[in-house]
Each structure stands twice: as C-alpha cells, then as structure tokens.
SERO-4910 file (N, C-alpha, C, O; in steps of 0.05 Angstrom, whole numbers):
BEGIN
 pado doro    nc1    nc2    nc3   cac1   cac2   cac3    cc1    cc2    cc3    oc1    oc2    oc3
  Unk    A     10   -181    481      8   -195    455    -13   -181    438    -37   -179    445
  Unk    A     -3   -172    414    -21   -162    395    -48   -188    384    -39   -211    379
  Unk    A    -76   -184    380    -93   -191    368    -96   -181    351   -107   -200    342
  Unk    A    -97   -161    329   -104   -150    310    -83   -138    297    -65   -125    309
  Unk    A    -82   -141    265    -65   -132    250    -57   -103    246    -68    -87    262
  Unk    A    -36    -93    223    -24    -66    225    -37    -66    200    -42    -84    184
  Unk    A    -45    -32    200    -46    -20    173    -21     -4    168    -14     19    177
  Unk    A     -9    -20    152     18     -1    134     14     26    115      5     25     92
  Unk    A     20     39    123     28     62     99     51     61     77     74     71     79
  Unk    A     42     51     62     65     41     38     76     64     27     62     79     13
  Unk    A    104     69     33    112     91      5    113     82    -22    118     58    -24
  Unk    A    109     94    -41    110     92    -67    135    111    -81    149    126    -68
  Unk    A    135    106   -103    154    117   -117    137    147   -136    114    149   -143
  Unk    A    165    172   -140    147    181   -152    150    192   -176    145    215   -181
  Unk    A    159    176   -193    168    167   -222    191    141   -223    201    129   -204
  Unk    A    194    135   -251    215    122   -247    240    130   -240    253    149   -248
  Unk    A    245    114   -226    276    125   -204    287     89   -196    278     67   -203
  Unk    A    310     97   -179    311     68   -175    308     67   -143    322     81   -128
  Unk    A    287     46   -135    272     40   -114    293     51    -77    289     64    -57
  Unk    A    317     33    -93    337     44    -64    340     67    -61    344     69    -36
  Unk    A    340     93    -72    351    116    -76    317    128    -50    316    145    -32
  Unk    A    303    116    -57    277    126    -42    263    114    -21    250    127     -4
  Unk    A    266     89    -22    251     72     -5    270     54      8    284     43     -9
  Unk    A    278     46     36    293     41     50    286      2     53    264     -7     49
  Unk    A    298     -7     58    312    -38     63    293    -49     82    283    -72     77
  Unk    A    285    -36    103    258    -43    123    231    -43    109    214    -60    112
  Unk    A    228    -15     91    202    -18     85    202    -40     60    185    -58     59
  Unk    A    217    -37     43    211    -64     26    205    -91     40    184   -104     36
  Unk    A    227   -100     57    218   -123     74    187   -130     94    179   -151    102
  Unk    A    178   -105     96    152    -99    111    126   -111     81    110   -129     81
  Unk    A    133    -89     60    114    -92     37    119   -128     30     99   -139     21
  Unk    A    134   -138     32    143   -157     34    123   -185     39    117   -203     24
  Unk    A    117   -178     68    114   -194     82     89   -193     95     79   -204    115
  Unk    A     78   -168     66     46   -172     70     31   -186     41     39   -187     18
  Unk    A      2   -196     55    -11   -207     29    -38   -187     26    -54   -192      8
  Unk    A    -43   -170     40    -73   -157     30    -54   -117     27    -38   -104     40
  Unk    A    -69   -115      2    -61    -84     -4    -86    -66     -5   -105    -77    -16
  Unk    A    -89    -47      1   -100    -22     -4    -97     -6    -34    -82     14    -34
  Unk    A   -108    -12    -54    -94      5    -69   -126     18    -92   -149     10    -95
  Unk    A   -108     43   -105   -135     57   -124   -146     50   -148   -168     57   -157
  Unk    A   -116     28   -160   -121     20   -187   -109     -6   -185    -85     -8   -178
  Unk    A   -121    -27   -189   -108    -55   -192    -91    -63   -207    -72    -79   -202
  Unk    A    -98    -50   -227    -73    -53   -247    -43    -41   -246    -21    -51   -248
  Unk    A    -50    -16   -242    -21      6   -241    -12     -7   -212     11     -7   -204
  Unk    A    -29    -17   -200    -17    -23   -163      9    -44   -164     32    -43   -155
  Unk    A    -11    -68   -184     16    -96   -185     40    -82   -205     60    -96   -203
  Unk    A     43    -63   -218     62    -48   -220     83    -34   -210    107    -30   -218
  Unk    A     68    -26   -189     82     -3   -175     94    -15   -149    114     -7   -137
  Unk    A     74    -39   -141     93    -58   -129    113    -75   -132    126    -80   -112
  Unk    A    118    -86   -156    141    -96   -173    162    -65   -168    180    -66   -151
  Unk    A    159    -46   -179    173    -28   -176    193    -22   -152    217    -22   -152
  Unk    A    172    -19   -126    178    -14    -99    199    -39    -86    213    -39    -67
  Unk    A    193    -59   -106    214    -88    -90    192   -111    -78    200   -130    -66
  Unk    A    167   -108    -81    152   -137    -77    151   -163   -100    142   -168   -122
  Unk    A    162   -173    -85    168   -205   -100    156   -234    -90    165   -256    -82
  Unk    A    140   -227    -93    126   -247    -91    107   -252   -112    108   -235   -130
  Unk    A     83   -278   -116     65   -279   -136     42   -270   -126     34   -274   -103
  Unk    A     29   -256   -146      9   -246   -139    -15   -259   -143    -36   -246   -143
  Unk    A    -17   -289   -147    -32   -309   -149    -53   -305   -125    -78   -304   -126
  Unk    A    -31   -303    -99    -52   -299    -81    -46   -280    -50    -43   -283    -26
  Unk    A    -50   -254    -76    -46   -231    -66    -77   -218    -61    -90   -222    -82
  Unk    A    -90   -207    -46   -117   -195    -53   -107   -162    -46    -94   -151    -29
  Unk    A   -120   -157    -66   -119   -128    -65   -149   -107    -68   -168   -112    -84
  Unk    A   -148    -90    -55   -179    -73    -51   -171    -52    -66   -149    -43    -69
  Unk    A   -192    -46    -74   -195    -16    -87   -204     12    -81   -227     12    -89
  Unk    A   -201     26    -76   -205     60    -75   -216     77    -88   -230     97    -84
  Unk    A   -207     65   -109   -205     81   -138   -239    101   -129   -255     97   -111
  Unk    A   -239    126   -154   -264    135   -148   -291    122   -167   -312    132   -176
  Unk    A   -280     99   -167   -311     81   -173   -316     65   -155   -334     49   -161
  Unk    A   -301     63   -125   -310     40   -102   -331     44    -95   -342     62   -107
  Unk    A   -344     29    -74   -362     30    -69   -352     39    -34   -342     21    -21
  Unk    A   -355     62    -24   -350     67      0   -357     56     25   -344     57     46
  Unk    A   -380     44     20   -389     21     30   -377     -1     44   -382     -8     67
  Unk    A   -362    -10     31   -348    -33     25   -317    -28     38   -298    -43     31
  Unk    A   -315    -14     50   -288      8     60   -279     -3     84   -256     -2     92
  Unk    A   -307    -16    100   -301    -22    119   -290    -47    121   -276    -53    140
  Unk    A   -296    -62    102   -296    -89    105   -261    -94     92   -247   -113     97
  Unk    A   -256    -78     81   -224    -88     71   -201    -92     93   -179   -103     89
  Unk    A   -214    -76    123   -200    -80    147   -202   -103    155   -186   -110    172
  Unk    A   -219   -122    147   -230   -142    162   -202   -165    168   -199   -178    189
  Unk    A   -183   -167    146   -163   -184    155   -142   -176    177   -124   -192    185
  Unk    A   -144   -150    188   -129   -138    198   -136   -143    237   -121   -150    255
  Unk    A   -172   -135    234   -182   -147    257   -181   -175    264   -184   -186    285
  Unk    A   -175   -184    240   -165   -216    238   -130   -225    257   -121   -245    269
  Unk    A   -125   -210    253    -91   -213    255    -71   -210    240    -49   -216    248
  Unk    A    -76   -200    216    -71   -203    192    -63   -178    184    -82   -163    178
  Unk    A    -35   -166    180    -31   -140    169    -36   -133    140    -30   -149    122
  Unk    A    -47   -107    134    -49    -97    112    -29    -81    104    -12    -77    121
  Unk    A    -24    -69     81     -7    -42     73    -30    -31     49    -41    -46     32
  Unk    A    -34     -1     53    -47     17     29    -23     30     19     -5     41     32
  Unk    A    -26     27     -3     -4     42    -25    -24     68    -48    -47     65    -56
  Unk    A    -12     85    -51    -15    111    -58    -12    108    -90      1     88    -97
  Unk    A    -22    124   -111     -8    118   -138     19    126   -133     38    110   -135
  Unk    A     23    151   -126     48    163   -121     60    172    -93     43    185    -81
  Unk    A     85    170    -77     80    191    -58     78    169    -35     84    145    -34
  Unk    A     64    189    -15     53    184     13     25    166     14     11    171     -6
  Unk    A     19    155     23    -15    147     26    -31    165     39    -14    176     53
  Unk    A    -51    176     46    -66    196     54    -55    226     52    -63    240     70
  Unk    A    -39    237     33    -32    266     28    -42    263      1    -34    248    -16
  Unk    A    -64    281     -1    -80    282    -27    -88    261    -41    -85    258    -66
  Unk    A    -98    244    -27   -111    214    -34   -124    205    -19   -124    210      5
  Unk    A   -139    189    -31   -162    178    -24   -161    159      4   -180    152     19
  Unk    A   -135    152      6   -134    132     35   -137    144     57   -147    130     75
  Unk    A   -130    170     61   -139    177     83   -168    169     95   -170    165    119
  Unk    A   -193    166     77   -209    149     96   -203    122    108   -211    115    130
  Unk    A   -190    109     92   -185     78    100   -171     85    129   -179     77    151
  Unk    A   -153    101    125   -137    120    157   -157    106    176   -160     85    188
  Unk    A   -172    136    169   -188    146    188   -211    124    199   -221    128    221
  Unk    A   -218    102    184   -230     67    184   -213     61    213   -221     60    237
  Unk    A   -188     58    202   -174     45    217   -172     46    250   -175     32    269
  Unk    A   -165     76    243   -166     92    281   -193     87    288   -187     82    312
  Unk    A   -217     84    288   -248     84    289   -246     50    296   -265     37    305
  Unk    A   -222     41    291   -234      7    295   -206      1    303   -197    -22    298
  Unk    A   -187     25    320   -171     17    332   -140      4    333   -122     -2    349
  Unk    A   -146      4    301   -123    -11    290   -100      5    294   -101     30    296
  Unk    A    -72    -12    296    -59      2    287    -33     20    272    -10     12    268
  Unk    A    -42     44    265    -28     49    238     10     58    240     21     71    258
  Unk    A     19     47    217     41     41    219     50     65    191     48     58    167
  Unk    A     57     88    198     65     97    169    101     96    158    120    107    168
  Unk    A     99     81    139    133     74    129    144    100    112    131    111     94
  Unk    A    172    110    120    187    134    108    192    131     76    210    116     68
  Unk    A    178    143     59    184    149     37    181    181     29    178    200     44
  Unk    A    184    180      0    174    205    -17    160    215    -21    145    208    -39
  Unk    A    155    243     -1    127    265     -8    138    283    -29    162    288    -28
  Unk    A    123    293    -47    129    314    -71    120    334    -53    132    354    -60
  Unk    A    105    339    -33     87    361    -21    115    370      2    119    394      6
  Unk    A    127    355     10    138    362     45    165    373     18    171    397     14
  Unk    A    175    356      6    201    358    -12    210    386    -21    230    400    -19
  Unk    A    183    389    -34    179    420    -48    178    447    -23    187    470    -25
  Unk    A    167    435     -4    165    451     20    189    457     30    193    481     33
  Unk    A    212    438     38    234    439     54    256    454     35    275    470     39
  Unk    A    245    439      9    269    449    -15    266    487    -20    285    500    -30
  Unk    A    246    498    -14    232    521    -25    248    545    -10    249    565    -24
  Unk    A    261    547     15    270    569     26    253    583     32    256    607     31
  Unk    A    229    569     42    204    587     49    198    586     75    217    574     86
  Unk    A    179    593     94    171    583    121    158    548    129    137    538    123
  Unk    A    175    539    142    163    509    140    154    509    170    147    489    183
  Unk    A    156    532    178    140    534    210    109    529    205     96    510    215
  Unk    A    100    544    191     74    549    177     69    550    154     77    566    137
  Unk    A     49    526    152     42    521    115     17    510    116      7    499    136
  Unk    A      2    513     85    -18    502     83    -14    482     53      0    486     33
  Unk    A    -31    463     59    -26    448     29    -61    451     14    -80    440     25
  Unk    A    -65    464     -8    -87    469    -22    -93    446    -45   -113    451    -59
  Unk    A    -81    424    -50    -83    405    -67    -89    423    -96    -74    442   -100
  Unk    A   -104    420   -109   -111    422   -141   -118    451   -142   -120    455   -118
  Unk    A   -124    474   -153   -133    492   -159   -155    489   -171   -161    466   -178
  Unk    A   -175    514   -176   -194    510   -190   -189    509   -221   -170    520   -231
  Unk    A   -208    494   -234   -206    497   -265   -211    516   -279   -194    522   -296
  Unk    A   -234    529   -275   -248    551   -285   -230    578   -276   -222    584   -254
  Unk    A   -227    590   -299   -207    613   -296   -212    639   -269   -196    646   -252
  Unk    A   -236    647   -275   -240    668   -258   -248    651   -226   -247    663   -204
  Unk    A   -252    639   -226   -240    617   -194   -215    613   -190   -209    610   -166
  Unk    A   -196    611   -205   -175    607   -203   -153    631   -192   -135    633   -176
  Unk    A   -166    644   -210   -147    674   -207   -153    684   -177   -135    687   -161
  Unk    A   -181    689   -172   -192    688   -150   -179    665   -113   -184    668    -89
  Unk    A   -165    647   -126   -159    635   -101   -126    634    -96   -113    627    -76
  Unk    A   -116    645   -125    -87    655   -124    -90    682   -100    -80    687    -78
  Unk    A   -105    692   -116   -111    716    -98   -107    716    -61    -90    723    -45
  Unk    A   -123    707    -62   -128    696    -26    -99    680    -15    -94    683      9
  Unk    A    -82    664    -32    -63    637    -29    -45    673    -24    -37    681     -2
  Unk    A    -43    682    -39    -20    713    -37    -32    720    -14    -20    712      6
  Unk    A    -52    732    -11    -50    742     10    -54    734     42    -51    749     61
  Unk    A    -61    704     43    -60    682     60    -16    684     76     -8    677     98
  Unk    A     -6    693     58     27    676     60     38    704     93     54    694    109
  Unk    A     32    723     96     39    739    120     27    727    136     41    726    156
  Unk    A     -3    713    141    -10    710    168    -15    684    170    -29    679    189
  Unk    A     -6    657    152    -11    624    145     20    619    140     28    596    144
  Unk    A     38    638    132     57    619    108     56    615     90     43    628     74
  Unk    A     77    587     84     73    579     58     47    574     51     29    565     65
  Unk    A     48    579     30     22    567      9     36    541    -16     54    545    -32
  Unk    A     19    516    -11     33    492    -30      7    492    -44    -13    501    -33
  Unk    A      8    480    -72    -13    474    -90     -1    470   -115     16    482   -127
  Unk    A    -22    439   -123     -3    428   -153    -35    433   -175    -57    442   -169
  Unk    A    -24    420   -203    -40    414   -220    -29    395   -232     -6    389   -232
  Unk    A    -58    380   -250    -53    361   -272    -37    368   -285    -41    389   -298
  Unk    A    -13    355   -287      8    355   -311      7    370   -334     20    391   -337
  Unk    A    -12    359   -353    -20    381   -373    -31    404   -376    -38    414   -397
  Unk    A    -32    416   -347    -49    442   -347    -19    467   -328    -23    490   -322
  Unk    A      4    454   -325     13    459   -306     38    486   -309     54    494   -292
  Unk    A     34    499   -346     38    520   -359     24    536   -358     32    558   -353
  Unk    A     -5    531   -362    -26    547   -358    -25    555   -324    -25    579   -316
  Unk    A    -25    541   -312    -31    548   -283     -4    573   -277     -7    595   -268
  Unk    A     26    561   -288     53    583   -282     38    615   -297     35    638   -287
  Unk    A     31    607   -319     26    632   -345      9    655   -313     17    675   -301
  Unk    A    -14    637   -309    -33    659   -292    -20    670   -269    -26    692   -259
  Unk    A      5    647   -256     15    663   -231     32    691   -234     31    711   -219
  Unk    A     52    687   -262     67    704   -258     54    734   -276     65    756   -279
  Unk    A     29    725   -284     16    746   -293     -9    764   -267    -23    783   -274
  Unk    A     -8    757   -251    -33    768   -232    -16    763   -201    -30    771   -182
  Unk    A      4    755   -196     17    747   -171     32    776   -169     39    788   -189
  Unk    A     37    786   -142     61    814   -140     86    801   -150     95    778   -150
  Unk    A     93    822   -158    127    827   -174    142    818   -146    162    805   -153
  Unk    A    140    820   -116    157    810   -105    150    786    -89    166    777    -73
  Unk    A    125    773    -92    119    743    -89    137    730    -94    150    735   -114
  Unk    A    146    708    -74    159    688    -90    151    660    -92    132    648    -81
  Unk    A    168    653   -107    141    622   -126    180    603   -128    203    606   -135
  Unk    A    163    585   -114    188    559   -115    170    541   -135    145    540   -135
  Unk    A    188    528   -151    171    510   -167    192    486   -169    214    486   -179
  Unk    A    173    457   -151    186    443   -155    175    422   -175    151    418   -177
  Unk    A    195    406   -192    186    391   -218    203    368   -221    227    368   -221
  Unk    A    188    349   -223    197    319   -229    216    304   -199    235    288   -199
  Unk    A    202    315   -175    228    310   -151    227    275   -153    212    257   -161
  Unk    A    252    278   -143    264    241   -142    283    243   -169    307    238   -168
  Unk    A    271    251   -191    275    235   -214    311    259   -226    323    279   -218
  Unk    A    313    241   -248    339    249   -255    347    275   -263    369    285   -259
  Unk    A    317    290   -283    318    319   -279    304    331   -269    292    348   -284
  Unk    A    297    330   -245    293    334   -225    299    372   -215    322    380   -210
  Unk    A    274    389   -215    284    421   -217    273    437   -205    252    445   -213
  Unk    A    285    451   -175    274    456   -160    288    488   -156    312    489   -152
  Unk    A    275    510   -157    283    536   -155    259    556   -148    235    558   -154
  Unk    A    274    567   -134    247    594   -120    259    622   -132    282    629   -128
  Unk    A    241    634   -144    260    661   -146    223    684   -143    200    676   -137
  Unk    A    233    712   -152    209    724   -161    196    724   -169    203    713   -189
  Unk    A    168    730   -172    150    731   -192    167    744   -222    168    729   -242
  Unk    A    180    771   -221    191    791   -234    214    775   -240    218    777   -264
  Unk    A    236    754   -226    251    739   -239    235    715   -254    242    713   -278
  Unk    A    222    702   -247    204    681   -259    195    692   -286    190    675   -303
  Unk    A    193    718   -293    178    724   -314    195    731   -330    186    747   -347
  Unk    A    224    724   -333    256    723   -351    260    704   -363    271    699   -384
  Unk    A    249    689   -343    264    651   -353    231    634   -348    233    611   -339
  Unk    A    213    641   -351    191    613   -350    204    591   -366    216    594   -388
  Unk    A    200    567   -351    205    543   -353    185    526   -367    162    536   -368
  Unk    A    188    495   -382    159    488   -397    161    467   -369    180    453   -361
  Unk    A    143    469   -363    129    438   -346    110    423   -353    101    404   -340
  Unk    A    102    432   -379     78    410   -399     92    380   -392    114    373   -398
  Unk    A     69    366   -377     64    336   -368     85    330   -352     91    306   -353
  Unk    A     97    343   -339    114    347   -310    104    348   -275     95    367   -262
  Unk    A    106    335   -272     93    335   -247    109    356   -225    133    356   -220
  Unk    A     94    370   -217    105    387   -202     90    401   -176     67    393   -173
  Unk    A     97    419   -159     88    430   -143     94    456   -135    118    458   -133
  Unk    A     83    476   -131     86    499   -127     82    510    -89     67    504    -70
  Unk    A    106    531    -96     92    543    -66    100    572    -69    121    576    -80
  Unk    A     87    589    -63     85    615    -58     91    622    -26     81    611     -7
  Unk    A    109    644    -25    112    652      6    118    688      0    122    703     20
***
C-alpha cells in the first residue's frame, strides 16, 4: 500500500493544436484527477490547462510556482501534499517538464524525498526534431539556447560542428525572434557539407521539418521570425 503521493509529469501542448492529436485519454484523466500543480506562470498555467482537457474549477485548485522569481527555498515545501498522500502534476509552459525547464529541480526534490515520479507521454520539440532529422539518434547532445553575444556564438557553432563525428547530433534552439539571425550565422560560418535539419512550429498545422546542406540551405533560407523551432546539425 502506497503512503505517499505521485509527482506527475504533465505534457503540455506545443502551440495551439487540438489537445487529442497530442495528448492521450489516460493522461488527461490523470491531470484530471489532480488538485495541486507545479507550474512557472500562474496565469498562462490555468490556460494551458483548460487547453490540455482539465475541467474542473479552479476555485480550489493550488498551484506553485517556478517561475524565475520563486523563491527556491520554498521548492521543498510544494512536495509537501505529496508526502501527504496526495498526488501532484508539474506542467511545463510547453513540451515535456524537465527538458529545458526549470522542473527538473522539483524532479530532482522529488527522488531526494523518495517520491514517486510518474512521467505522462506527450510532445517534445527536442526528441521530435531529433527523430524527424535523419541524423544519428544513437548519439546526441541537447545544448538548449546559444549564446547572445555574437563572437560567443559563432565560437560554440564552431565546437557544436566539430563535436557531430565524435558526440553526434548536435540539438539547439533560440528565442523566436532571434531565430533568423541565429539560421543567417549558421549557413554563413557552418561547412558547405554540414547538415542542418530545421524543425519549426512541430504539432502545429504548418508545421516544417527538413534537413538538407549548409550549401542547399543557402538557396532556399526560410523566415522563422517568431517561430518556434529547433535545430540540429550532424
């Protein structure tokens, strides 16, 4: 007999799409049939759970925060209904929960206090772009954000190229609005026979996923201004 509650890994959605197409009949019933959430933003959260298929009132729903104004502190204590008997679910803005987000500490809370974690099948943009890419999915690394500053940047393209013979793939996204500028520098400083899969808007209706050359890439650049997307080099 279990004493202590589950921490759920909630999938999220990753644009508007429609919920069935992504998230399966079990995990809605799971998100369901919890009352304490994990989440980064309070507001976008009761959103995104309306979205995902939670129906219930949120009168007396409690929900914790992440966000990067929490108090880390306080990290521990959001488990506390769980040690109770009491299951939780952490939800992600987008995506997975702990792949380039902040929940992975709450995770890592959890295992440290035993709990335990339950992750529900949804939509990674990171694994999607990977599997979709025609690249090595034996061996990969995921680099989250690039640097901002240009000559850092160029500098870690650098290394991500020459990382892909003895690592694999190489995955790495940017902020939406920067995510022209980031293509402009690859196909300008990357080898002519690099190749660069670029996936953009996955889930959603135009939805555009293609790997070709550096040297073909530099025929047809694509706009991805405020497109969410992900790149991988192999």
């Amino acid at each position: 007999m279990e004493h202590t509650g589950k921490l759920y890994l909630l999938p999220n959605l990753l644009g508007p799409v429609d919920k069935d197409l992504v998230i399966t009949a079990g995990a809605i019933e799971i998100i369901n049939s919890l009352e304490h959430f994990i989440v980064e933003n309070e507001k976008t959260a009761r959103r995104h759970l309306r979205a995902i298929g939670f129906n219930k009132s949120f009168d007396n729903i409690t929900l914790y925060s992440i966000g990067k104004h929490s108090d880390h502190a306080m990290y521990p204590s959001y488990l506390k209904p769980a040690l109770d008997g009491i299951h939780i679910g952490i939800l992600s803005e987008a995506g997975m929960a702990g792949i380039a987000d902040p929940g992975s500490e709450i995770i890592a809370l959890a295992h440290n206090s035993n709990l335990k974690v339950v992750p529900l099948s949804g939509a990674s943009s990171i694994i999607m772009a990977l599997i979709s890419s025609g690249m090595n999915g034996q061996q990969f690394s995921f680099h989250g954000y690039l640097p901002k500053e240009k000559r850092a940047r160029m500098k870690k393209l650098q290394q991500l190229e020459q990382s892909v013979g003895s690592f694999g793939s190489q995955i790495f996204m940017e902020t939406p609005f920067r995510n022209n500028q980031l293509l402009e520098d690859i196909v300008k400083n990357c080898s002519h026979t690099t190749r660069l899969c670029i996936a953009c808007n996955l889930t959603l209706s135009d939805e555009f996923i293609s790997t070709k050359t550096i040297l073909e890439w530099k025929k047809c650049i694509p706009n991805l201004h405020k497109k969410p997307t992900v790149f991988v080099i192999g």
